[in-house]
C-alpha positions in Angstrom: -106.4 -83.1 62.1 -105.7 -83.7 65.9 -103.6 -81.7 67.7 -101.1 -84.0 68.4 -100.5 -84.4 65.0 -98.0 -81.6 64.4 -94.8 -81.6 66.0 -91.7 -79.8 65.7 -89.0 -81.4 63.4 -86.4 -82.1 66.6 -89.4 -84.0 68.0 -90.3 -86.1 65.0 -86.7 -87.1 64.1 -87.0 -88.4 68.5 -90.0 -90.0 68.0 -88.9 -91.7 64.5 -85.0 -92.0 65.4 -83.5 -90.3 63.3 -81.2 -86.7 63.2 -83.1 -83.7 63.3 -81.0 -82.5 60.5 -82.4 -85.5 58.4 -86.0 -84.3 58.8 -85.0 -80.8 58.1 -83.3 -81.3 55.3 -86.2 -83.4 54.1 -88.7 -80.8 54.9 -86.1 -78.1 52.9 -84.9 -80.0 50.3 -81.6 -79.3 48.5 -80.3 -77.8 45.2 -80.8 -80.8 43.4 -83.4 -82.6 45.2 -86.8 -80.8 46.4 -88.7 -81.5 49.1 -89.8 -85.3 50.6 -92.9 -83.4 52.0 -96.2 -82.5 50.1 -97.6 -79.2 50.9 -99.2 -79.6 53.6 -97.4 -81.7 55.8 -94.8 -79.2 56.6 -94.1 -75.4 57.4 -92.1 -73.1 59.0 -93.5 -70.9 62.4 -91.1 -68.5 63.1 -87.6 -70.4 64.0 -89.0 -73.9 64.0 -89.9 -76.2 61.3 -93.4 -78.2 61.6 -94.4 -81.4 60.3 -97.3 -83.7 60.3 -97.8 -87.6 61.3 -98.9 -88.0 58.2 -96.0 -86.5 56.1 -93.8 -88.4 58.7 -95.2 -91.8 58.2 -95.1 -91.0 54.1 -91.7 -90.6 53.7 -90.7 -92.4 56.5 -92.7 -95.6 57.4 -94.8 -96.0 60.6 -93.4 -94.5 63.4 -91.6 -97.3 65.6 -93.0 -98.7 68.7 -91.3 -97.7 72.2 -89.9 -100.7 73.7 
């Protein structure tokens, strides 16, 4: 896995357009839905959340090309 692989939740939901509070909640789950994520593809390091390309492109498509 590359480096630039990992990025922090707030940077993933830029880079995919979404909410950062989408991809949390994905990588969190709720009561009566777990995770989107496989283990692996997301964690917490101390206050931020972490998630991988790959786990972003699995749930939510190829990331979109700038304009």
């Amino acid at each position: 896995m590359n480096f630039e692989d990992v990025m922090t939740t707030t940077e993933a939901a830029k880079r995919w357009g979404l909410s950062p509070t989408t991809v949390k909640l994905y990588c969190l789950g709720t009561k009566t839905q777990p995770s989107k994520f496989k283990k692996g593809e997301f964690r917490k390091s101390e206050n931020a959340w972490l998630v991988t390309k790959a786990g972003m492109e699995r749930v939510f498509g190829p990331e979109p090309q700038k304009q």
